[in-house]
DONU-828485 format. One record per residue: x, y, z of N, C-alpha, C in turn. Coordinates in steps of 0.1 Angstrom, whole numbers, plus 2048, in hexadecimal, padded with zeros to 3 digits. Atoms other than C-alpha are relative to their C-alpha. Example, Ala and Ser with C-alpha at 12.3 -4.5 7.8 and 13.67 -1.06 7.14 Angstrom:
! DONU-828485
8097F480087B7D384E80980C800 7F77F58008897F58477F880B808 
! end
This chain:
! DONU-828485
80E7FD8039007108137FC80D808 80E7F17FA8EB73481B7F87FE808 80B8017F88D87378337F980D804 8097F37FE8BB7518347F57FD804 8117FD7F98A175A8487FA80F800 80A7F38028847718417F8802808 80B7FD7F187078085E7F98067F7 80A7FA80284E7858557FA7FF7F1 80480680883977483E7F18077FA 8087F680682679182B8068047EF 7FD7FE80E82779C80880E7FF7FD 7F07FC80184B7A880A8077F1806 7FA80B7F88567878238007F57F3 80480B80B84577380980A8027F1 7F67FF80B85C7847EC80D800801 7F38037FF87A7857FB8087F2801 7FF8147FD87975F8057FC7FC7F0 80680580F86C7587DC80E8067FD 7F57FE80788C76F7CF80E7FA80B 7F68087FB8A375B7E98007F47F6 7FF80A80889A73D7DA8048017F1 7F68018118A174A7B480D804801 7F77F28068BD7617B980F7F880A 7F18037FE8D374B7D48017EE804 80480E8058D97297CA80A7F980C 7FC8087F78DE70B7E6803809809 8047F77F78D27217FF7F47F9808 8058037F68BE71981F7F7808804 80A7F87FC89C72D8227FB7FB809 8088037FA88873483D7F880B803 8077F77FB86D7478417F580480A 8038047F185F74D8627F080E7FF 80C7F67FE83975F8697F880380B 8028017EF82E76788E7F07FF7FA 80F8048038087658807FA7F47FB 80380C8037F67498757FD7FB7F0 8038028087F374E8518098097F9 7F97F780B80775C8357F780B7F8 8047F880D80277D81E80280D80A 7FD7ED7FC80479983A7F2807804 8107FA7FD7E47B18317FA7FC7F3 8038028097E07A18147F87F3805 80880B7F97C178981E7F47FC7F5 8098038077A677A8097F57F6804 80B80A7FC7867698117F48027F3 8058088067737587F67F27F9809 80D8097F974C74F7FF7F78057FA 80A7FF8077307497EF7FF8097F2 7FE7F880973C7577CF80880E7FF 7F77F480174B7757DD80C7FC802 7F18087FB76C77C7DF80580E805 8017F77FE7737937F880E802806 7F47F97FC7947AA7FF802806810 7FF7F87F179E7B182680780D7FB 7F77F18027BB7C681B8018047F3 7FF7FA8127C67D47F87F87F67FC 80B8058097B07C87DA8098037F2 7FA7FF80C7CA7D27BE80C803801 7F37FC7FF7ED7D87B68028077F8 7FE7F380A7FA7F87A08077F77F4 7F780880B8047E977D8098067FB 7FA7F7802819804779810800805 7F68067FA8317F97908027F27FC 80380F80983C7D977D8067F8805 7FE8107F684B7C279B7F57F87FF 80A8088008297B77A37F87FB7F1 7FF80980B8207AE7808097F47FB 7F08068028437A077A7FD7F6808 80580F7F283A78979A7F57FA7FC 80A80B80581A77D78F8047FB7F3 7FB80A80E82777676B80A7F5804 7F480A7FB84675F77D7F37F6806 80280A7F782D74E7957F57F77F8 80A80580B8137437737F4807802 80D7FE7FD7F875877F8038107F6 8037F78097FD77475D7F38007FA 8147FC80A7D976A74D7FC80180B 8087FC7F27CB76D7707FD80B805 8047F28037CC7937707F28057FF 80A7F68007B07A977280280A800 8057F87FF7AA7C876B7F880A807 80B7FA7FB7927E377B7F67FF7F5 80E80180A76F7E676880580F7F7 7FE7F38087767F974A7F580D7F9 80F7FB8057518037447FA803807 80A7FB7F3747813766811803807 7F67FC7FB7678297707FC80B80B 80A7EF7FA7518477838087FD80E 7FB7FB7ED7648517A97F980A800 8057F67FB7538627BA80780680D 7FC7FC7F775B87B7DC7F2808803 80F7FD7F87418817F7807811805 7F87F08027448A77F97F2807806 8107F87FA7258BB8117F57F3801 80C8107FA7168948197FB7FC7F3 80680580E71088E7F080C7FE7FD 7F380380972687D7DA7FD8067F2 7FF7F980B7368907BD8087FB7F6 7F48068037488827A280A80A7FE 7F27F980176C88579F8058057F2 8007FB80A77789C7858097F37F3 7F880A80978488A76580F8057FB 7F47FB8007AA88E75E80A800805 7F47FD7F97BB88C77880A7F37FF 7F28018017E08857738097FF80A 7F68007F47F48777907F980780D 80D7F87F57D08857A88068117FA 8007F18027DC8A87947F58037F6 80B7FC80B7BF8B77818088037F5 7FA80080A7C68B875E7F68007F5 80A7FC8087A98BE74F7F680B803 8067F87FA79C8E07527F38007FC 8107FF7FF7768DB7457FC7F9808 8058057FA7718C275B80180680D 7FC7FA7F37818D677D7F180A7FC 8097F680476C8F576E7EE7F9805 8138088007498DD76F8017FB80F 8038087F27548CC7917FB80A80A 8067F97F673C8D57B180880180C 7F98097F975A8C57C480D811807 7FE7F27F97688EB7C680180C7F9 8057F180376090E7C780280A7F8 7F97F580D7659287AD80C807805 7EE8007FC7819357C28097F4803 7F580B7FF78D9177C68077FD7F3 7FE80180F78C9127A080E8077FC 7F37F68067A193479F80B7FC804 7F38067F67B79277B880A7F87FC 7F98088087C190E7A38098047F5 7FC7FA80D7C591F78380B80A805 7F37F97F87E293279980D7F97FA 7F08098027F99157978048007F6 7F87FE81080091B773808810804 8017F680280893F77B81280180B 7FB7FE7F181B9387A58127F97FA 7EF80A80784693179A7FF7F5808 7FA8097F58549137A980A80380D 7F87FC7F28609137CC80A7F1801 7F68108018808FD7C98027FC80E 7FC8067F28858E67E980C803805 7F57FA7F48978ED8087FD7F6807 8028067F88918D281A7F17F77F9 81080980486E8B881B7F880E7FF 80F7F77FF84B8C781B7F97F07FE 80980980182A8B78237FB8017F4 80780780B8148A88077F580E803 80C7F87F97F58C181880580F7FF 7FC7ED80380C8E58168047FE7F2 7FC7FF81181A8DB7F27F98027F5 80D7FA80D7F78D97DF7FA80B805 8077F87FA7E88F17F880880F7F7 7F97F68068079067EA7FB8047F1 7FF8008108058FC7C57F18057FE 80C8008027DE8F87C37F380680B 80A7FA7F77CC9067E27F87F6807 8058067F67C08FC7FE7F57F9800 80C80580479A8F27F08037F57FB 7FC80C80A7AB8DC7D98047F7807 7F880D7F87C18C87F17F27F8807 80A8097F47A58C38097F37FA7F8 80F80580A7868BD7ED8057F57F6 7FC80A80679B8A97D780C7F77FC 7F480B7FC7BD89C7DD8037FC80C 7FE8057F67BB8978027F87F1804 80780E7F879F87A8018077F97F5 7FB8068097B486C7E080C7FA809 7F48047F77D48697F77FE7F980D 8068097F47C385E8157FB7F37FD 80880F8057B384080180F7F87FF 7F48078017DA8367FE80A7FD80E 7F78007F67EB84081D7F680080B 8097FC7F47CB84583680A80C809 7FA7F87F77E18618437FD810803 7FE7F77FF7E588284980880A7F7 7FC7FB80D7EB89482B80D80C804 7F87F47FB7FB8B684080D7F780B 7F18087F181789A8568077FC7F1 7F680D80C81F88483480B8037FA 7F67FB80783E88D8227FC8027F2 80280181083E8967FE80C7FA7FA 7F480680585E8897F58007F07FF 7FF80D8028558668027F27FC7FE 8078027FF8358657F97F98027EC 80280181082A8777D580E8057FD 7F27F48088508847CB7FD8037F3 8037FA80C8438887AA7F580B7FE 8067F280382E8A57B080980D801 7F57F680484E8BA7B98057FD7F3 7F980380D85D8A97987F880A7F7 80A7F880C83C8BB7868038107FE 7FD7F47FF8428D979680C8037FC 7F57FA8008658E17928047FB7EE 7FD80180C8668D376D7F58057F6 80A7F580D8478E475E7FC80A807 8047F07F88459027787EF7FF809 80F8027FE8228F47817FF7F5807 80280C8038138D778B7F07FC7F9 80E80880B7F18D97738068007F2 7F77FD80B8088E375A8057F07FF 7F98047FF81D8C97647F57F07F7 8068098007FE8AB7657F58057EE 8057FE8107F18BC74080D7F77F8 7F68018028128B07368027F27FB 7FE8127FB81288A7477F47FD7F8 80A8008067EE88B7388007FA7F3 7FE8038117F788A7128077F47FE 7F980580181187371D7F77F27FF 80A8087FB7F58577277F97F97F3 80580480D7ED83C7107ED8017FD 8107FE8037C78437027FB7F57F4 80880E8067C38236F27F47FC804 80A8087F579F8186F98027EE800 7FF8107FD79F7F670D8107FF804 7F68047FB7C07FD7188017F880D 8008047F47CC7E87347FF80980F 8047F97F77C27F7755810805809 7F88007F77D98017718007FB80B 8028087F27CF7EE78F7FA7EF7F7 80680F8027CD7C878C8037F780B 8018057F47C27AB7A47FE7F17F4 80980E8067C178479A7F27FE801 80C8028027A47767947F57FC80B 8068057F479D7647B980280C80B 7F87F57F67AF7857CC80F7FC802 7EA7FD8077D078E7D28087EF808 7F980D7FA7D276C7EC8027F87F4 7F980A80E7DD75B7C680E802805 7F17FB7FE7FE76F7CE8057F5808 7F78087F58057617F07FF7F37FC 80480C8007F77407E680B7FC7F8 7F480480981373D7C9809800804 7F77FD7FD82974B7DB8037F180B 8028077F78257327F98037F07F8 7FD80A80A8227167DD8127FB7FE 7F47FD8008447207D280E7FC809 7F57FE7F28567227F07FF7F3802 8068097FD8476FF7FA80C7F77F6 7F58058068586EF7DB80A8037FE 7EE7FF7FC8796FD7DD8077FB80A 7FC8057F787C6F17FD80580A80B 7FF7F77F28797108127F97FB80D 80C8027F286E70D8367FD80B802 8087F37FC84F7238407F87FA80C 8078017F08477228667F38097FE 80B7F67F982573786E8057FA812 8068017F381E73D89380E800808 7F68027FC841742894808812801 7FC7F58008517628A5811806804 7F17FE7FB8747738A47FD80E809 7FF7FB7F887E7858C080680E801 7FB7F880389A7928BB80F7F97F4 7F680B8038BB78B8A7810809801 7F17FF7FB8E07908AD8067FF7F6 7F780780A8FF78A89680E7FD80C 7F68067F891C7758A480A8077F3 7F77F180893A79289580B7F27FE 7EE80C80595576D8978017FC7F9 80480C8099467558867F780B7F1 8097F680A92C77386D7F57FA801 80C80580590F75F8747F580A809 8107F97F98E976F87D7FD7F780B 8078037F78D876189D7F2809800 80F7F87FF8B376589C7F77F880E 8088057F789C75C8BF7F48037FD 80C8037FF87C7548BF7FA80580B 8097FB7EA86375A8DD8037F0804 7FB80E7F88687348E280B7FE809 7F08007FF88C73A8EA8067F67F6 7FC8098088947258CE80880B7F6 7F17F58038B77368BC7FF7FD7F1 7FA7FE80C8B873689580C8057FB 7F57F88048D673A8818048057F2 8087FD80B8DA74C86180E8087FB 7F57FA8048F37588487FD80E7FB 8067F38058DD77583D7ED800803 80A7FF7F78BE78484E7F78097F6 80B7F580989E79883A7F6803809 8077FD7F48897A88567F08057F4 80D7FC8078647AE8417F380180A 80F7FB7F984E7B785F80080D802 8047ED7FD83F7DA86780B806808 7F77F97FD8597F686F8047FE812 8048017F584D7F48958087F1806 7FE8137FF8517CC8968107FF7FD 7EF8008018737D088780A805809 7FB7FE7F28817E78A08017F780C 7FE8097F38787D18BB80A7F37FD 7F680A8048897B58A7813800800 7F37FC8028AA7C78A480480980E 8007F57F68A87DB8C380D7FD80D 7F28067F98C77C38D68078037F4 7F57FB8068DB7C98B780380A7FC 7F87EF8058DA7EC8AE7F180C807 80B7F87FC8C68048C77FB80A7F7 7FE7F78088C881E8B27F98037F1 80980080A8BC80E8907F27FF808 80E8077FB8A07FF8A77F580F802 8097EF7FD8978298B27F98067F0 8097F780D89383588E7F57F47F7 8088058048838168847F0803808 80E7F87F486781D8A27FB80C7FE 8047F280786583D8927F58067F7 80D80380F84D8348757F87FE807 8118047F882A8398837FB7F67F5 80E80780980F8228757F3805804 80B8007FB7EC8268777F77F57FB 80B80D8017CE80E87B7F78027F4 80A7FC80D7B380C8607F67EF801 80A80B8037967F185C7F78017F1 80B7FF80A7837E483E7F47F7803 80F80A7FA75D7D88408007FA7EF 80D80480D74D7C58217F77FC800 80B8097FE72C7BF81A7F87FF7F3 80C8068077137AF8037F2803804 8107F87FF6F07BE7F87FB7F77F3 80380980B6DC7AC7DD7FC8127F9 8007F380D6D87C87C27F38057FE 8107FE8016B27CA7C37FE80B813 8037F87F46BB7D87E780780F7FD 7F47F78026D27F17DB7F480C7FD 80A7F98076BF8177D78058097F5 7F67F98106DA8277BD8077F47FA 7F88078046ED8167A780E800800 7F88017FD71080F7B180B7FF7F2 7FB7FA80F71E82178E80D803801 7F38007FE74381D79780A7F9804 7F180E7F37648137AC7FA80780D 8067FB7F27518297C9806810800 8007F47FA75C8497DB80D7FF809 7F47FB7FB77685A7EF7F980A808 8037F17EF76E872813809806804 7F67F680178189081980280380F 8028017F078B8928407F880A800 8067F37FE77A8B383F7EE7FB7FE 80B80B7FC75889B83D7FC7FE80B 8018057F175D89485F7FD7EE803 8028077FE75387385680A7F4806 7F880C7FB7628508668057F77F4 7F88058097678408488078037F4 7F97F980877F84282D7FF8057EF 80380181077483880E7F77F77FD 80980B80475C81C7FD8038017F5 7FD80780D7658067DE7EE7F87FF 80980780774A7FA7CB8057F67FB 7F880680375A7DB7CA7FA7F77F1 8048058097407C97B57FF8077F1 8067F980C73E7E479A8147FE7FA 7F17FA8027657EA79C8067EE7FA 7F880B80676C7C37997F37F57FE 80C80680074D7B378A7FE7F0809 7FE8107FF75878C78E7FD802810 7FB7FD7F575C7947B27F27FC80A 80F7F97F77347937BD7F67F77F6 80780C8027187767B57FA80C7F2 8087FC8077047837977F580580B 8107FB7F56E47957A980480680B 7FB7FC7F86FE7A37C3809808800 7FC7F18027107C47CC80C7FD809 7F58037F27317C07E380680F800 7FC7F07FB7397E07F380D7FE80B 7F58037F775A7E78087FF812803 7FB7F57FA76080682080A7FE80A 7F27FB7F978081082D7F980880B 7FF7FB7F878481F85080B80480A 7F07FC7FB7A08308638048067F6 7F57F78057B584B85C80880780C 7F67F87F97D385A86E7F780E806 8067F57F77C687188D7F07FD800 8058027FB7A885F88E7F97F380A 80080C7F77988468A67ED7FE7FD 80C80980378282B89B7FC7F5806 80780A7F576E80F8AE80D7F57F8 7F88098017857F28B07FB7F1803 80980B80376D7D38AE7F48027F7 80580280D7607C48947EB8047FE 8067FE7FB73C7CB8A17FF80F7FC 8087F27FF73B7F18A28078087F2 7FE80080F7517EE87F7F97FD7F6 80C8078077367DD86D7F480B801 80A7F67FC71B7FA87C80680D7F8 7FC7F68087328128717FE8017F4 7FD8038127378068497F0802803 80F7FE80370E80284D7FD8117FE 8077F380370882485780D8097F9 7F77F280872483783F7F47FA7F5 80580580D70E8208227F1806806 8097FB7FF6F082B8337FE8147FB 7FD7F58046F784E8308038047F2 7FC7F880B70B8528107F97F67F3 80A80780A6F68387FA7F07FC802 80F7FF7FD6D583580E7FD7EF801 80180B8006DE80D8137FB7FD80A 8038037F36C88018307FE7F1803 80480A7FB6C27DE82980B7F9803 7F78097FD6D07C08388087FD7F4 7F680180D6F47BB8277FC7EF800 8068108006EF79281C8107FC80A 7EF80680271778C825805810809 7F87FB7FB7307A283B80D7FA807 7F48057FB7517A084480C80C805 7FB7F57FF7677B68578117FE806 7EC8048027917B985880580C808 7F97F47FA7A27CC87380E8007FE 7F37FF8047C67DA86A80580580C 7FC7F47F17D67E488F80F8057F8 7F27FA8017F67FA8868087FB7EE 7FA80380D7F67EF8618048097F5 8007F58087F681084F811808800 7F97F77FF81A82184C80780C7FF 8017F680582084484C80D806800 7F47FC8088388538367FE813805 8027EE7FA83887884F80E8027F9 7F27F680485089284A80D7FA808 7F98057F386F8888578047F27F9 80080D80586A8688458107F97F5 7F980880488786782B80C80580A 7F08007F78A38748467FE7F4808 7FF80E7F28958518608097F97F3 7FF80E80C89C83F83A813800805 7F18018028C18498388087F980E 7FB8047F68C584685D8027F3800 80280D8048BA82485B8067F77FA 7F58068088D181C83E812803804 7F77FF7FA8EC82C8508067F180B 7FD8077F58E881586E8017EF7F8 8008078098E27F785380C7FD7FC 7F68048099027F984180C7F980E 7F980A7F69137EB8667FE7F3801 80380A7FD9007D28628017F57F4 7FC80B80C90C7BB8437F67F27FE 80780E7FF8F279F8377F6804805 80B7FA7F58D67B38487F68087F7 8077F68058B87C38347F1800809 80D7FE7F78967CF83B7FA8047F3 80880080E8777CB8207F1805808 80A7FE8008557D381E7FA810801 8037F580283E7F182180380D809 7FF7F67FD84A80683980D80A800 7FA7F78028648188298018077F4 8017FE81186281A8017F88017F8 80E7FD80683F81A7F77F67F3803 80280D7FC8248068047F37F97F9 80880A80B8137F67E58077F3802 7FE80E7FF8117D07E48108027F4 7F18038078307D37C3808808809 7F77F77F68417F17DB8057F5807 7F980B7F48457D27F58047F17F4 7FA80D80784A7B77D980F8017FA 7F37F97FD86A7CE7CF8087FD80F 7F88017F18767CD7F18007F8802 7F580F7F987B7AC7F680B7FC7F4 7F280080A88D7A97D980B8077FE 7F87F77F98A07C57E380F7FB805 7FB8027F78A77B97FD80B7F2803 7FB80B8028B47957F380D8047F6 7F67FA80A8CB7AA7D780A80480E 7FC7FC7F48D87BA7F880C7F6809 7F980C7F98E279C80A80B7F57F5 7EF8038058F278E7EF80C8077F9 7F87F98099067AB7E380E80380C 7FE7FE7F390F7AE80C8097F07FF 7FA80D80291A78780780D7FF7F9 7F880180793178E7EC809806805 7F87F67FE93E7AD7FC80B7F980F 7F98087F994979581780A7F97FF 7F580B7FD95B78280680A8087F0 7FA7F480996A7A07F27FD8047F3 80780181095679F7CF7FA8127FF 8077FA7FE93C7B97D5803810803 8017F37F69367DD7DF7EE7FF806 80E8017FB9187DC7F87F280A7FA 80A7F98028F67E77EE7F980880A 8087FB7F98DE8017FA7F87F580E 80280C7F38D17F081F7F4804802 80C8007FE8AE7FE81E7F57FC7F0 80380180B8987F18037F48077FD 
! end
């Protein structure tokens, strides 16, 4: 019999322990989670009608693991949509919000009446744009940031007015550190195969189904995304996996005589394991592996993260003094402001918010800056960004606030040479993967991929042991 153990009982921990159990039969799960609760950042609290999101609020349907996983676990009619009858984004631009132009294609403008009408930037900026049809393609030599590459293609106004707070609502980063290769690579694809990239997103544009009522691109069950973990957890339960919480690995070893894994705990209590799936943060992993391979442990420590908090709160609608005519807004660091964004959650996901009530969420933290770290001066904060950019002063009815320490991770320059390294030092290690978000993309399906990855991995590593196989990629 198999025996696998999965460190870290988060989106990805939770998938890789679900594709153990389909994929290797009379096998020995265990999936181990130093916290006290399953899902990761994926958190949900349910009260008084609301139903409110700590961390993500949707998954990309576009990426079709995470679909694919909710159809396996029975929760396909459970899906949601965004509101298809109140799509308006806005970007707070000079302390007003403006909306965001319509069109855009992969955050590339793609519709020039609407760029033309937007206040969002300057008639030279306009021109600046209308360049990139004109500027050849500069073929790669190496990375480039995400921040010199539109600054290149589309000018500097543009990055910073309207694809820098679009990218920051995803990565909270640093648009001029992030890589472009591991981050959008399909905007060099635009460039170097239609000479442009408005050219390029006129192109992708046409390509885009214009059915009205088509299905959306972001979907969330119907209670929040804790349906996932809950299935998932379900799952595991009846197969007969074991799921420790409150349970932490240390570090782990392989015994090179016998081939088996050794995993310690902080207890000092020794697990043993025929194949190991490490699914905690890049940082956490390092330390995990840092007796077995210094080396992977250095380029794993490599991957910065950054912090980020979300507040939510409840207003009764009669207190409201605009009408919250969208999915919300997006802040451009050049703002100066502390927070990052605001979802109109109740407009964006009706069900989500009592009748007669408004549920608002603001994001906070971004890479290079520093934000109060109790819940307390987080809560004052979200008040006064809503006081400011909506004119919200009364008592919220409901608040609730979620701090992420070191959960954010940043795909800088530099990023796909740690990957290879990584997989270099990886391929010594036979039966050994590593899942979740901080290497491959860090959407909830990005990490639902990577555990399954990562379980393909181990048993392709299994076979190659016993001479069948050729080993798979070792980073997922």
């Amino acid at each position: 019999m198999n025996r696998i153990i999965v460190i870290g009982g988060g989106i990805a921990g939770l998938s890789a322990a679900y594709y153990a159990t389909r994929n290797l039969q009379y096998s020995e799960i265990t999936l181990l989670e130093a916290s006290s609760r399953w899902g990761g950042k994926i958190l949900t609290d349910r009260v008084d009608g609301f139903v409110v999101e700590g961390g993500p609020d949707t998954f990309l349907a576009t990426k079709p693991w995470g679909v694919a996983l909710c159809k396996e676990l029975g929760l396909g009619e459970r899906l949601h949509g965004t509101n298809p009858r109140q799509k308006n984004t806005y970007v707070l631009h000079d302390g007003r919000l403006h909306p965001l132009p319509e069109g855009l294609a992969m955050m590339i403008p793609s519709n020039i009446p609407s760029i033309l009408h937007s206040r969002l930037i300057s008639w030279p900026g306009k021109v600046r744009i209308g360049l990139d049809f004109l500027l050849p393609p500069r073929f790669p030599n190496g990375d480039e940031s995400l921040g010199a590459f539109v600054s290149r293609r589309l000018g500097r106004e543009a990055y910073e007015n309207l694809i820098e707070p679009l990218m920051s609502g995803i990565y909270a980063g640093d648009g001029d550190a992030l890589s472009l290769s591991s981050t959008f690579p399909y905007l060099r694809d635009l460039e170097l195969t239609y000479g442009s990239l408005a050219r390029g997103a006129l192109e992708m544009r046409k390509k885009m189904p214009t059915t009205p009522g088509s299905r959306s691109a972001f979907l969330t069950p119907t209670t929040g995304l804790a349906e996932v973990v809950e299935k998932l957890v379900e799952h595991l339960t009846i197969n007969g996996a074991t799921l420790r919480l409150n349970t932490r690995a240390v570090f782990v070893t392989r015994d090179l005589t016998h081939g088996i894994w050794n995993v310690e705990l902080d207890t000092g209590e020794v697990l043993t394991a025929d194949g190991i799936v490490i699914a905690a943060p890049a940082f956490a992993a390092a330390g995990i592996v840092s007796a077995l391979d210094p080396k992977l442990a250095a380029n794993l420590s490599a991957i910065p993260y950054s912090s980020t908090a979300t507040v939510s709160l409840a207003y009764r609608q009669v207190d409201l003094v605009r009408p919250l005519d969208g999915y919300g807004y997006v802040i451009p660091r050049r703002e100066g402001r502390r927070a990052l964004a605001c979802t109109w959650t109740s407009t964006k996901f009706p069900h989500r918010a009592p009748n007669g009530y408004a549920l608002i969420r603001v994001f906070i933290g971004r890479t290079g800056q520093d934000i109060p770290w109790n819940a307390t001066d987080l809560l004052a904060l979200a008040r006064e960004e809503l006081a400011f950019t909506l004119n919200i002063r009364a008592e919220p009815t409901l608040s609730r606030v979620f701090m992420w320490e070191k959960a954010m991770p940043q795909y800088n320059l530099g990023h796909p040479d740690l990957l290879k390294s990584i997989n270099t030092a990886l391929e010594c290690h036979p039966c050994l993967a590593l899942a979740g978000d901080g290497y491959r993309g860090i959407g909830i399906p990005d990490c639902i991929h990577s555990g399954e990855l990562a379980i393909q991995k181990i048993l392709a590593d299994m076979q190659v042991e016993s001479n069948v196989l050729s080993p798979a990629p070792a980073i997922q």
